[in-house]
N, C-alpha and C positions, 0 to 999 in steps of 0.2 A: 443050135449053134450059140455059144457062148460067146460075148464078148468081154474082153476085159484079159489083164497081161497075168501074167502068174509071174512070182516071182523067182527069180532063177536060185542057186543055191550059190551061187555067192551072194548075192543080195541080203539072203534071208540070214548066213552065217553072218555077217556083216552088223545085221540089226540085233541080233541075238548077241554079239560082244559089246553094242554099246549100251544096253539095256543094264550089266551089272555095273558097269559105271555111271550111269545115272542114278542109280539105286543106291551106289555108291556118294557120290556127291547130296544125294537128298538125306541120306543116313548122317552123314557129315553135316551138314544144314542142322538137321535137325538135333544133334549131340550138343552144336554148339549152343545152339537156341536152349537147349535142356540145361543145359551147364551157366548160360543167362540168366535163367529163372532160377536157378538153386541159388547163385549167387547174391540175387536182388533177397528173397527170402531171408535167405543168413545174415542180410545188410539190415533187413526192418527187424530180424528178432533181435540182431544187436541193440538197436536204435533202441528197441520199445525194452530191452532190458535196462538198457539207461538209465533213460527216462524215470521206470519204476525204483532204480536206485534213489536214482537223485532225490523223486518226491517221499521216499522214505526217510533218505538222510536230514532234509531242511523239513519240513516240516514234523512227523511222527517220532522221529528218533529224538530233534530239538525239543518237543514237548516234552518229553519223559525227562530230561536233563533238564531244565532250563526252568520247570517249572515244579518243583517239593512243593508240600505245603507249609512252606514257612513264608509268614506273610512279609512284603517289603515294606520297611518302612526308613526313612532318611536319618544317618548315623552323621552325618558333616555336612554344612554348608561355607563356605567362603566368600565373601562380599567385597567389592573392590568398588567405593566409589569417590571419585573428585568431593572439591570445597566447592560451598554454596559461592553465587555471588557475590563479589566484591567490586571495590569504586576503582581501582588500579593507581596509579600514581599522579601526583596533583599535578597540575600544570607549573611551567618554572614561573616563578615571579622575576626572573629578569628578563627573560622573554614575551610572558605575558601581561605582565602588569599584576599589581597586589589586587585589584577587582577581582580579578578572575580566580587566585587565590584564595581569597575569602570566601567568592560564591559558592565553590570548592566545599570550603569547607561546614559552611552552614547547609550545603545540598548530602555532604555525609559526617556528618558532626564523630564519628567512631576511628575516622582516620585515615587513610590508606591501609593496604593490606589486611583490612577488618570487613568484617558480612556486612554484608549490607541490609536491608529488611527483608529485601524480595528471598537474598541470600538463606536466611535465618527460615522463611516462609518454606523455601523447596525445601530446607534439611529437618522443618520441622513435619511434612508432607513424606518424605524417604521413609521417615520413621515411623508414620501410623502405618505404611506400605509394611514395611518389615513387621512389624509387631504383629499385624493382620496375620500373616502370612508365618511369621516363628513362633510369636509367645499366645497368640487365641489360638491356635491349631494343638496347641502343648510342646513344642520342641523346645523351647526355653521355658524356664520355673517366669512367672510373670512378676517375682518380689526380686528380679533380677538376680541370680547368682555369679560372681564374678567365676567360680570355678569351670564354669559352661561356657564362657567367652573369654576372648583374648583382644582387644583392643590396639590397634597398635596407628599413630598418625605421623608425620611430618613434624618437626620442632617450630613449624609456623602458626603464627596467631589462629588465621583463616582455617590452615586446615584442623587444628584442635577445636575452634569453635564450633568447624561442622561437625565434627564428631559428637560433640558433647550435645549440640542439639538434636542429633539423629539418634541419641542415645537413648536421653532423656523422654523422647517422643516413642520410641520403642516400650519404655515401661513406665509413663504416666498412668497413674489407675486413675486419678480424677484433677479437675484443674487446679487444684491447690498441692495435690500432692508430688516431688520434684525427685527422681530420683539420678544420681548422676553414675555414668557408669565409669571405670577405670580407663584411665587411657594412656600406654605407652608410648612413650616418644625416643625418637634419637634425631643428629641431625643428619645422619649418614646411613639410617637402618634399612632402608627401602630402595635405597637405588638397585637391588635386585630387582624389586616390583615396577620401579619407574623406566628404566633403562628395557623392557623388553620389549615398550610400544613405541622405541624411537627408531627411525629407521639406519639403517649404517650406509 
């Protein structure tokens, strides 16, 4: 004797119809899952085609351009700089007294609006800098050619004196020998160059 239930035939028809829908739903399941992965894959061979763009364009492609063999060497430089030190304006003698006046003046015997030594000292300092740096390197002829520079100052004392000592200091070959360079003036030339560092 046997124990244990058989299953009647609706039962069994019963289990036999949910069976293709399960098979169903895991088929489903799994399409979707399949169609997951094909999509993640198509997203990194995007990515990694990219990638290998970009690193061809900035670097490999840049080098082929950017780099002939013609050597660089500097065709223009531009220099912009202030007047040396100065004493600035004396004190008033009705205000201060003629003492003070005079000490004034025997502390800068050249005057107001004139270099003062320290003055004279920095512009003659700018100049062994430039000279190092333009006329030993070879960018400028060292017996100074006026047709290789353009000089151009303020129609004030201070600022032609710094010139002329920054000039001078650029193409001294020895301490006695003096050369002076050309310098352009107006009084009104430059307010393009002055006028762009004020603020409005």
């Amino acid at each position: 004797m046997t124990s244990g239930l058989k299953n009647s035939p609706s039962q069994s028809a019963s289990s036999t119809s949910e069976r293709p829908k399960e098979k169903a739903k895991a088929s489903k399941a799994g399409g979707s899952k399949a169609k997951i992965s094909i999509a993640l894959i198509g997203g990194v061979v995007i990515v990694a085609v990219c990638i290998i763009l970009a690193v061809y364009f900035l670097v490999i492609d840049s080098k082929t351009e950017a780099e002939p063999n013609i050597p660089k060497e500097l065709v223009f430089a531009q220099i912009v700089f202030g007047n040396g030190a100065q004493p600035g304006q004396p004190p008033n003698s009705d205000f201060f007294g003629k003492k003070l006046e005079e000490k004034f003046k025997k502390q800068f015997p050249r005057g107001e609006s004139q270099l003062i030594d320290r003055g004279y000292e920095h512009s003659q300092l700018l100049g062994k800098f430039l000279k190092k740096r333009y006329v030993d390197s070879g960018f400028l002829n060292s017996q100074m050619n006026p047709k290789e520079m353009y000089w151009k100052s303020r129609d004030l004392a201070d600022c032609l004196s710094t010139a002329a000592a920054v000039g001078a200091a650029m193409f001294q070959t020895s301490p006695t020998k003096y050369l002076s360079v050309p310098i352009h003036s107006a009084k009104h030339s430059l307010k393009h160059f002055t006028n762009l560092i004020q603020p409005r």
